[in-house]
Backbone as JSON Lines, residues from 0, in Angstrom:
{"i":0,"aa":"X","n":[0.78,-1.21,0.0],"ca":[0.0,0.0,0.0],"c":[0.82,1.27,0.0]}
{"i":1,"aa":"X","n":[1.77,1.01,0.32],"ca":[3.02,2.32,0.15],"c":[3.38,2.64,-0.91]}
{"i":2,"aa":"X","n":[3.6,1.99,-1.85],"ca":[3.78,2.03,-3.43],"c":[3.06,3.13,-3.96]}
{"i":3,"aa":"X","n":[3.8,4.48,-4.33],"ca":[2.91,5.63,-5.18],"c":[2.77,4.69,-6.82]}
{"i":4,"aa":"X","n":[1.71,5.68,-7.24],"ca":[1.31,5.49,-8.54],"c":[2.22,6.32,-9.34]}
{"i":5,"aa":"X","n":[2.67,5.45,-10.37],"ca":[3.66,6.22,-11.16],"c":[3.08,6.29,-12.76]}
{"i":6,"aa":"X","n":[3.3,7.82,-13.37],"ca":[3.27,8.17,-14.44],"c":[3.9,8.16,-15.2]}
{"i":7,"aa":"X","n":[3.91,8.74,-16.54],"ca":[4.92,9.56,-17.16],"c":[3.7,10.12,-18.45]}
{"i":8,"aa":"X","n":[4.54,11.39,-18.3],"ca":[3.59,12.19,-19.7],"c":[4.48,12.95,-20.6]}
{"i":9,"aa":"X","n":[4.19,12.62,-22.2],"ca":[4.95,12.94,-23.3],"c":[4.06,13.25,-24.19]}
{"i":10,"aa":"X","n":[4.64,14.21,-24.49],"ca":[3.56,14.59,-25.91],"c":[4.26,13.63,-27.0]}
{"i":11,"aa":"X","n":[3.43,13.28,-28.17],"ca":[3.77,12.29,-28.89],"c":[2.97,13.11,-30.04]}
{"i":12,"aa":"X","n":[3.09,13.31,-31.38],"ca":[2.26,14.13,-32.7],"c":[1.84,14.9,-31.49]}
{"i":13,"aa":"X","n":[0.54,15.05,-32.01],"ca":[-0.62,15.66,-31.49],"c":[-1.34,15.5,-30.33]}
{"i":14,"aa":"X","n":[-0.62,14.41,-29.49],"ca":[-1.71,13.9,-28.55],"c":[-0.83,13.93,-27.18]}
{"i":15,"aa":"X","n":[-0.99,14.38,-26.31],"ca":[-0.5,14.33,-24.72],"c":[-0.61,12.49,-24.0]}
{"i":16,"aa":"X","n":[0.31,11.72,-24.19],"ca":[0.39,10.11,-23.91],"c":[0.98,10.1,-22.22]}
{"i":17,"aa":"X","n":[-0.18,9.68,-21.32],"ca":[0.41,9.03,-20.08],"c":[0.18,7.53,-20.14]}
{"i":18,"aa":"X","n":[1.54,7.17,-19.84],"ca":[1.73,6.28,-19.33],"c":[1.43,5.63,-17.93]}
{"i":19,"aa":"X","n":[0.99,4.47,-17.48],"ca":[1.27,4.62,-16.11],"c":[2.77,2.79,-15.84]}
{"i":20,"aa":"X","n":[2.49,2.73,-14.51],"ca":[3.53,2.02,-14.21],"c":[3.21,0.7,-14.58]}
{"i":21,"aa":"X","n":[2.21,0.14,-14.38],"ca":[1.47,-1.08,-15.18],"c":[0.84,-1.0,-16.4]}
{"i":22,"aa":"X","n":[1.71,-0.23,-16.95],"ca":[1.95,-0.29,-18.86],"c":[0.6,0.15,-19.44]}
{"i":23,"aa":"X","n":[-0.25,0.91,-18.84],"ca":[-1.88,1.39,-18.91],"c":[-1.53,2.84,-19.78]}
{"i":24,"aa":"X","n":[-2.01,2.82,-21.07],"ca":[-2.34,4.27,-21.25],"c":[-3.44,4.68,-22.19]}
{"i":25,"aa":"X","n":[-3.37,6.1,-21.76],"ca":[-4.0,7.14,-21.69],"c":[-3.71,8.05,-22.73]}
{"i":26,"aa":"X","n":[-4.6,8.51,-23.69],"ca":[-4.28,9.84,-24.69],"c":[-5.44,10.59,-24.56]}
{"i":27,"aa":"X","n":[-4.9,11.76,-25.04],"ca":[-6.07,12.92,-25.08],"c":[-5.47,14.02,-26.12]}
{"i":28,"aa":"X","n":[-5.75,14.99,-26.55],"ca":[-5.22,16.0,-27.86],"c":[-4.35,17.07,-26.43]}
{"i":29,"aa":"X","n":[-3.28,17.21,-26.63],"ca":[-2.56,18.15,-26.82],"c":[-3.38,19.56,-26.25]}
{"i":30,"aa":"X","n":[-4.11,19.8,-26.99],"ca":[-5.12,21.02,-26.97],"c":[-6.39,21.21,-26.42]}
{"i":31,"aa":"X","n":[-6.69,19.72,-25.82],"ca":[-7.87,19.67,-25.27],"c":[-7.83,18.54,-24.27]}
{"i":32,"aa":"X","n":[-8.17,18.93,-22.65],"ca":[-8.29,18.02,-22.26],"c":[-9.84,18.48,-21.33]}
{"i":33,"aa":"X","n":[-10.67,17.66,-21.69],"ca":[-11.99,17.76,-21.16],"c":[-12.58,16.52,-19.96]}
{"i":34,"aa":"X","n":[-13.71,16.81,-19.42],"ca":[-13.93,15.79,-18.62],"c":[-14.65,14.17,-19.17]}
{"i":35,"aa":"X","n":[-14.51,14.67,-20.74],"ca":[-14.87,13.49,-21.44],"c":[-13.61,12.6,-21.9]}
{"i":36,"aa":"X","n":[-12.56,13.17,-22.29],"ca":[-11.51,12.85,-22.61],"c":[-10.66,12.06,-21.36]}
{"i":37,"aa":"X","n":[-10.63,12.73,-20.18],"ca":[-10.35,12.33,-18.78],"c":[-10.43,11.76,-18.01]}
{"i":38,"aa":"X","n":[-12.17,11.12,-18.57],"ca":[-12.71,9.99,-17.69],"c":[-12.07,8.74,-17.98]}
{"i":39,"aa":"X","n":[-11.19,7.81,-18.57],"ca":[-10.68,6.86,-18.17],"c":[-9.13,6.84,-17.46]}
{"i":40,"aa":"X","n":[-8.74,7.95,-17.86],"ca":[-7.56,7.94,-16.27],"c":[-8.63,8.32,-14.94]}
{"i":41,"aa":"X","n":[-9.12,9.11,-14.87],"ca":[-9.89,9.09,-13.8],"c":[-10.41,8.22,-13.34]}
{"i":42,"aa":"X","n":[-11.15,7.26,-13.78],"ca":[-11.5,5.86,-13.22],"c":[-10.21,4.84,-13.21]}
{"i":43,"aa":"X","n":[-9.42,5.03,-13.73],"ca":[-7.47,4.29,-13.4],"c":[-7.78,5.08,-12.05]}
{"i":44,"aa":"X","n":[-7.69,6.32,-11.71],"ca":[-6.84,6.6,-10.4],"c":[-7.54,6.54,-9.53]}
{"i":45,"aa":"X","n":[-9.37,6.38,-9.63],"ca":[-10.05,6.23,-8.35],"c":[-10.47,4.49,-7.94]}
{"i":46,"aa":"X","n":[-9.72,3.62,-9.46],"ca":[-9.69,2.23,-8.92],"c":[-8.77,1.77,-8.22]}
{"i":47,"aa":"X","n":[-6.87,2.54,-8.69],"ca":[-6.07,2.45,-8.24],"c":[-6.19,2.54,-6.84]}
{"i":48,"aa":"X","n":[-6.78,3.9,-6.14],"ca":[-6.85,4.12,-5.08],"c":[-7.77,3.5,-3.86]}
{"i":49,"aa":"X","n":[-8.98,3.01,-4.81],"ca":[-9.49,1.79,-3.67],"c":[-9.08,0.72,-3.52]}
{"i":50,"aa":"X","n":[-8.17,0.3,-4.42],"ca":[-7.32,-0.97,-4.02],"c":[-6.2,-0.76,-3.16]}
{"i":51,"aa":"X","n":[-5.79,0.36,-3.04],"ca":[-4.6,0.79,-2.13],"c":[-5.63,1.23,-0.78]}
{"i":52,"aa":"X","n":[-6.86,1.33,-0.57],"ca":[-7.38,1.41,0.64],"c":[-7.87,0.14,1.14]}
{"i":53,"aa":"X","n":[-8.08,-0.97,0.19],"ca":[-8.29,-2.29,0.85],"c":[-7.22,-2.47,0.94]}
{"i":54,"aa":"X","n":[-6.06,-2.72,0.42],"ca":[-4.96,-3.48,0.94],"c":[-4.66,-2.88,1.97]}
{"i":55,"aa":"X","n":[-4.51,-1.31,2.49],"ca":[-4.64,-0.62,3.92],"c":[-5.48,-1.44,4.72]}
{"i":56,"aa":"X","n":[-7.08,-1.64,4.52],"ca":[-7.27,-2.33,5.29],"c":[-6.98,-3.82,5.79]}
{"i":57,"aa":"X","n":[-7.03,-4.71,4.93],"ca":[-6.27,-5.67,5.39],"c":[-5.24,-6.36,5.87]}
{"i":58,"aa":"X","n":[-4.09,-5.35,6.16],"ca":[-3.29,-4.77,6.72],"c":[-2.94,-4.4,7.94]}
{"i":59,"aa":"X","n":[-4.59,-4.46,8.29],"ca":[-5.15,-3.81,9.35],"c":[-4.27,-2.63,9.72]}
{"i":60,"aa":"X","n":[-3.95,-1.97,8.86],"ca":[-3.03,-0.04,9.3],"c":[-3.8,1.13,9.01]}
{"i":61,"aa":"X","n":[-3.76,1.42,9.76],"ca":[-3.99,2.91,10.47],"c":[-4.92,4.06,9.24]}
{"i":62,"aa":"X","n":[-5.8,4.2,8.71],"ca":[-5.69,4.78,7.54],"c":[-5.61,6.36,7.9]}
{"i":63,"aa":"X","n":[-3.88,6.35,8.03],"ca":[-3.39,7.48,7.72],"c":[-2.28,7.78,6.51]}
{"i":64,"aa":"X","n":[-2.85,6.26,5.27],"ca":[-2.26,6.44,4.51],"c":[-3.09,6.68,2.98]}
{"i":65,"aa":"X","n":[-2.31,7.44,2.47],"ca":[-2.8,8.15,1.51],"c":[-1.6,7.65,-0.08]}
{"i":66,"aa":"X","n":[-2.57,7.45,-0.56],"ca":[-2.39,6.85,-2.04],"c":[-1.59,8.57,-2.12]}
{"i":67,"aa":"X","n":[-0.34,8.04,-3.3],"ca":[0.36,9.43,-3.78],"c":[1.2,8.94,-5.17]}
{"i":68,"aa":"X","n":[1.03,9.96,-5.76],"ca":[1.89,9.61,-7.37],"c":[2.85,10.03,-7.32]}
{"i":69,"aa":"X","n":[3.69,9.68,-8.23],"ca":[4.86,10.45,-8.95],"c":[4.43,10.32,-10.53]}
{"i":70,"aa":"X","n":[5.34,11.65,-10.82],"ca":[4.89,11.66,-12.43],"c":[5.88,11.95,-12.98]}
{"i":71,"aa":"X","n":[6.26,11.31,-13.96],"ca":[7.52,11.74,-14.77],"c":[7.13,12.64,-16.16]}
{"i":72,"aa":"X","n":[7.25,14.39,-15.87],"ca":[6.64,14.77,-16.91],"c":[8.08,15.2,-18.07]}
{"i":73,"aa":"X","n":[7.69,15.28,-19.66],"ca":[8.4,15.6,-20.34],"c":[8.51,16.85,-20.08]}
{"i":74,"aa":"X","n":[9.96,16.82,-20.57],"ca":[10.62,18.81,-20.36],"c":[9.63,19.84,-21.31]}
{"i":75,"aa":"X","n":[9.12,19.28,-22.22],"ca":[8.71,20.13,-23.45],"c":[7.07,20.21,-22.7]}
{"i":76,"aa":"X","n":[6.86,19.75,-21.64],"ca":[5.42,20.03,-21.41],"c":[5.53,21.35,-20.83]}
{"i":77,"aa":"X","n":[3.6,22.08,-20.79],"ca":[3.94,23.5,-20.23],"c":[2.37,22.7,-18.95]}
{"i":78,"aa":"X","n":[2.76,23.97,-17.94],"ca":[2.07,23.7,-17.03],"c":[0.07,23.75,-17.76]}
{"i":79,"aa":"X","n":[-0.24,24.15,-18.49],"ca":[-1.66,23.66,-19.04],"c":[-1.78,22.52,-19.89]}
{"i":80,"aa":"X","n":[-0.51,21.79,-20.02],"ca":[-0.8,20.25,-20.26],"c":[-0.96,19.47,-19.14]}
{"i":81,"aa":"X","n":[-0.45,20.2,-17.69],"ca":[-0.43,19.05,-16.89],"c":[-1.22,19.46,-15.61]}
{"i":82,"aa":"X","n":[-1.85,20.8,-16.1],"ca":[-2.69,21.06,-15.08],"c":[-4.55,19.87,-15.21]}
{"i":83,"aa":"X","n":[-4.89,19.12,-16.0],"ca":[-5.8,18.3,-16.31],"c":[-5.59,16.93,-15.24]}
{"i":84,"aa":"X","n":[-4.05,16.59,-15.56],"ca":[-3.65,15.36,-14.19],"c":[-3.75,16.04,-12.75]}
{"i":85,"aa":"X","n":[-3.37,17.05,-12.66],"ca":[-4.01,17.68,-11.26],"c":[-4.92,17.44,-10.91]}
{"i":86,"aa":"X","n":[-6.21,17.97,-11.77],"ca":[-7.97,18.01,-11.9],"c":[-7.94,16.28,-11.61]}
{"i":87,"aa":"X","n":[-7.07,15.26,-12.48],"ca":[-7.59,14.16,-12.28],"c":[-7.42,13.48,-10.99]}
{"i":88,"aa":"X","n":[-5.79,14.07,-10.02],"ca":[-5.81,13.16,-9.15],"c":[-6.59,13.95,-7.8]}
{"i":89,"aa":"X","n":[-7.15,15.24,-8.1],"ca":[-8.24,15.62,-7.03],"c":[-9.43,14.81,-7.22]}
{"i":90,"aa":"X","n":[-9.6,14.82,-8.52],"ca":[-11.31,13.95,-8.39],"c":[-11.34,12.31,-7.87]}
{"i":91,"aa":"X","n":[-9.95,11.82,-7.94],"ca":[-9.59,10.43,-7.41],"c":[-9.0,10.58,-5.96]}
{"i":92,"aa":"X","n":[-8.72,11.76,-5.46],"ca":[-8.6,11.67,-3.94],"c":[-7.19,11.05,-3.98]}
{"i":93,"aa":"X","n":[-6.17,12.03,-5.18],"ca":[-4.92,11.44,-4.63],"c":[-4.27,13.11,-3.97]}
{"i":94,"aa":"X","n":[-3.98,13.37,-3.34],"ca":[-3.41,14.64,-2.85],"c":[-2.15,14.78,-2.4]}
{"i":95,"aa":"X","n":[-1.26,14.05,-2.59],"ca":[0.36,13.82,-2.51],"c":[0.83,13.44,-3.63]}
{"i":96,"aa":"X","n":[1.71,14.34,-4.22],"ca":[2.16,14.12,-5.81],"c":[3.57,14.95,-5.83]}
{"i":97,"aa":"X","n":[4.14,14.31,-6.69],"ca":[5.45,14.84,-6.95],"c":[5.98,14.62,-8.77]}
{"i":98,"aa":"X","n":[6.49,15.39,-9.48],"ca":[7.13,15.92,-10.45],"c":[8.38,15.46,-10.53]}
{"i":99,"aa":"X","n":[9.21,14.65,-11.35],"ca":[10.77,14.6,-12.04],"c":[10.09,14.73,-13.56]}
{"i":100,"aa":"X","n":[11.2,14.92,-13.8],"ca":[12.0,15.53,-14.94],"c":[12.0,14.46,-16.14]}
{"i":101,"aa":"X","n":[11.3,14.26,-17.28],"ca":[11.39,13.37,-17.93],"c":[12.06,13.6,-19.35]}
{"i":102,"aa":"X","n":[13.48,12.91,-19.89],"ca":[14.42,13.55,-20.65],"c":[13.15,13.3,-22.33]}
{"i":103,"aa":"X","n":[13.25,14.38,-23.31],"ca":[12.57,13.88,-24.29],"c":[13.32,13.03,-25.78]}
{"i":104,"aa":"X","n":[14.59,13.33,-24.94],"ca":[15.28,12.15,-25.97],"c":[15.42,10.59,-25.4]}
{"i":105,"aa":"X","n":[15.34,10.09,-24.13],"ca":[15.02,9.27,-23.67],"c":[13.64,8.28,-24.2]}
{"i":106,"aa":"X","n":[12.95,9.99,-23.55],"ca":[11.38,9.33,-23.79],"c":[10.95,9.0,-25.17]}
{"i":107,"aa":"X","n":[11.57,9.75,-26.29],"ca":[11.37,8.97,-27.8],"c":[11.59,7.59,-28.34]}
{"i":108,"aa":"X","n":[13.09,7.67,-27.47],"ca":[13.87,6.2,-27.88],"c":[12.98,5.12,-26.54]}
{"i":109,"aa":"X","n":[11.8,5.44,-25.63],"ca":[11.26,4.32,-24.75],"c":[10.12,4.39,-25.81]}
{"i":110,"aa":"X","n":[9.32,4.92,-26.05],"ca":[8.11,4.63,-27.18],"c":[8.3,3.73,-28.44]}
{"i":111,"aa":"X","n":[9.79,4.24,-28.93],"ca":[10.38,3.25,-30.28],"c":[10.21,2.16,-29.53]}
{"i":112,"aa":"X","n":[11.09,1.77,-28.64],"ca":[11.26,0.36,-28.29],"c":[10.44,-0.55,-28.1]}
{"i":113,"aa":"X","n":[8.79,0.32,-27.45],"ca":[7.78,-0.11,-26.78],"c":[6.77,-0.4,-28.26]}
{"i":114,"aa":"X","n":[6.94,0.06,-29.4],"ca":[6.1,-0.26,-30.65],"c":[6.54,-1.17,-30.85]}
């Protein structure tokens, strides 16, 4: 249950691509991210997070623990590409999050590999 949820977000053409850590993704346009577009990471992060509150409970610990991400965003993103994952991990009740640095020559040559 300690395990944050991990991202990563790259723009790819036209489309803003998260990744998550169990190989799950997510697209939406670049230019638009709406609550229609949003709703299936949003249901990723509010399933993610009730499974990290049962395994809390069975655990039997304390629930003073709180589901939290990390996100690996690309350098070339601007903060209104990634203000939408904000919106998403409030509506999933994740409220501990943290930001590195994701290289975009890296991140090209992990997409090649991954086609």
């Amino acid at each position: 249950p300690d395990s944050p949820v991990w991202l990563s977000m790259t723009p790819i053409g036209k489309e803003l691509v998260v990744t998550t850590g169990d190989r799950r993704v997510f697209r939406w346009p670049l230019d638009r991210a709406d609550a229609e577009t949003m709703a299936p990471l949003i249901s990723y992060l509010k399933e993610t997070v009730s499974r990290e509150v049962v395994a809390a409970g069975l655990k039997s610990e304390a629930f003073a623990h709180q589901t939290s991400a990390i996100v690996a965003a690309d350098q070339r993103l601007k903060y209104l590409h990634i203000r939408p994952l904000l919106f998403a991990f409030a509506d999933a009740g994740i409220t501990r999050y943290s930001f590195e640095t994701l290289n975009p020559i890296l991140s090209s040559q992990h997409q090649e590999a991954s086609r």
